[in-house]
N, C-alpha and C positions, 0 to 999 in steps of 0.2 A: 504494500500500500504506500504509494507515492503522497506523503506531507513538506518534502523540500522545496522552498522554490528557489530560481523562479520554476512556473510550469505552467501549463495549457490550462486555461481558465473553462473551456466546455465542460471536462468531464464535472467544474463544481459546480455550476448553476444550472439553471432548467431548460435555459434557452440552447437552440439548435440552429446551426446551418446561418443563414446570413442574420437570422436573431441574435446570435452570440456576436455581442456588435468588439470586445473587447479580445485581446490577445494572451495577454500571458500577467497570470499574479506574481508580482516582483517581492512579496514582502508580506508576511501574516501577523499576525499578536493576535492575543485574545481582546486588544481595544481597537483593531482595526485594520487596514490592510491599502496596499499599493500595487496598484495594476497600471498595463501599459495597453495603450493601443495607439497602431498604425494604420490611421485613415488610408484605403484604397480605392481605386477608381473602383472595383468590386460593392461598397460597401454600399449598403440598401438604401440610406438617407442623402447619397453622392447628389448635390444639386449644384449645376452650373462650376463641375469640377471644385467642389469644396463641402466637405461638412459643416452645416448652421450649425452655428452656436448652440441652439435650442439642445439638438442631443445632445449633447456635454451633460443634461440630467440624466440620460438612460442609462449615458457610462459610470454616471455615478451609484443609480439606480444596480448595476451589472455588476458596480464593484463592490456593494454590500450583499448582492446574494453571492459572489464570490469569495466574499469573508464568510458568512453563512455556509456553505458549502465545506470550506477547507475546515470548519469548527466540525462537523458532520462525520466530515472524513476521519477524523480524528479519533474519533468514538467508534467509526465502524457503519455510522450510518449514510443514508443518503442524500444527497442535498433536500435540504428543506425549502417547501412552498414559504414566498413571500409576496408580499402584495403592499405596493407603493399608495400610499394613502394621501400623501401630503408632500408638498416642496416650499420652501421657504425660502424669500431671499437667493433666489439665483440669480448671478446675476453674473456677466459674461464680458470679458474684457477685452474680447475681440466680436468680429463681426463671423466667423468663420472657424475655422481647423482646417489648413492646408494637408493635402493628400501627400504622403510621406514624411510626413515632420509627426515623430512621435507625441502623445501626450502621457503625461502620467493623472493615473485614477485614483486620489487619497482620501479614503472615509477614515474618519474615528468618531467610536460609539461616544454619544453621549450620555442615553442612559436606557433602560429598558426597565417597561414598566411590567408589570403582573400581570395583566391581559392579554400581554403580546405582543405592545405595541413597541416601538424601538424608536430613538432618534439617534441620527448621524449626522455629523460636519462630514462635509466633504470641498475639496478642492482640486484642481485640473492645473496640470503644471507642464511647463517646458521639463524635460531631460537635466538641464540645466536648474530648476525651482525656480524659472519667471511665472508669476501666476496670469493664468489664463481662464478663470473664473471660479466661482465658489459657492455654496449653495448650503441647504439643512432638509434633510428629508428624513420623514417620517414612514414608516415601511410596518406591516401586521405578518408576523407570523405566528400563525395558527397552530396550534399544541395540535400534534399532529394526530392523535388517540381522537380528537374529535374531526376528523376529516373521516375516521372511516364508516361506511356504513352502518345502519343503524339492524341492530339483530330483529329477524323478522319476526313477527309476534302470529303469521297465521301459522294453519295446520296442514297439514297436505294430507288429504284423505284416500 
């Protein structure tokens, strides 16, 4: 069981195929974690040859179920469902994300409450640590024992 990084972000989160908008997890802790992606002309939000600004929330979004994920793996289990509830303050210091100029993806927890719900900072960086936007998202993951089916109460005669 692979916990080293860096490594390939698909197998921790849910997303597949050109949904796994992110590349590889650079870095873990239990407060938080740094992932990197390299905009391609391939990549699903590619508009007028540049990534909006705008996604820079999903990679933030990617890079919390990322840490989620690598916490999972940890234990043996499998990435866990999460679900983006909220964003706060993002706010974008460029117009864009140039296609081959790396970004890096920095959440750390802020806190997590007893229902499920989670807050994260997150930030979008040059390679270098020039900021290139920053944001606060709010994310619900579901104790997973109530996601499964409910035991049937008929009889089969």
């Amino acid at each position: 069981m692979q916990t080293d990084t860096p490594c390939a972000i698909e197998p921790l989160v849910p997303h597949r195929g050109a949904m796994c908008l992110l590349d590889t997890l650079l870095h873990y802790d239990a407060d938080g974690a740094r992932a990197e992606v390299v905009p391609d002309a391939t990549d699903l939000f590619m508009e007028a040859g540049v990534i909006p600004a705008w996604v820079g929330l999903e990679w933030l979004a990617q890079a919390v179920a990322a840490w989620a994920g690598m916490g999972a793996r940890l234990t043996g289990a499998p990435p866990p469902p999460g679900f983006l509830i909220a964003s706060r303050r993002y706010r974008a210091r460029v117009d864009a994300f140039a296609l081959g100029e790396p970004v890096h993806v920095h959440v750390t927890r802020d806190f997590v409450a007893d229902n499920g719900v989670r807050a994260f900072s997150g930030t979008l960086t040059t390679p270098a640590g020039e900021p290139l936007a920053e944001g606060q998202l709010s994310i619900f993951q579901p104790d997973t024992a109530s996601l499964s089916p409910a035991p049937s109460t008929s009889r089969e005669t």
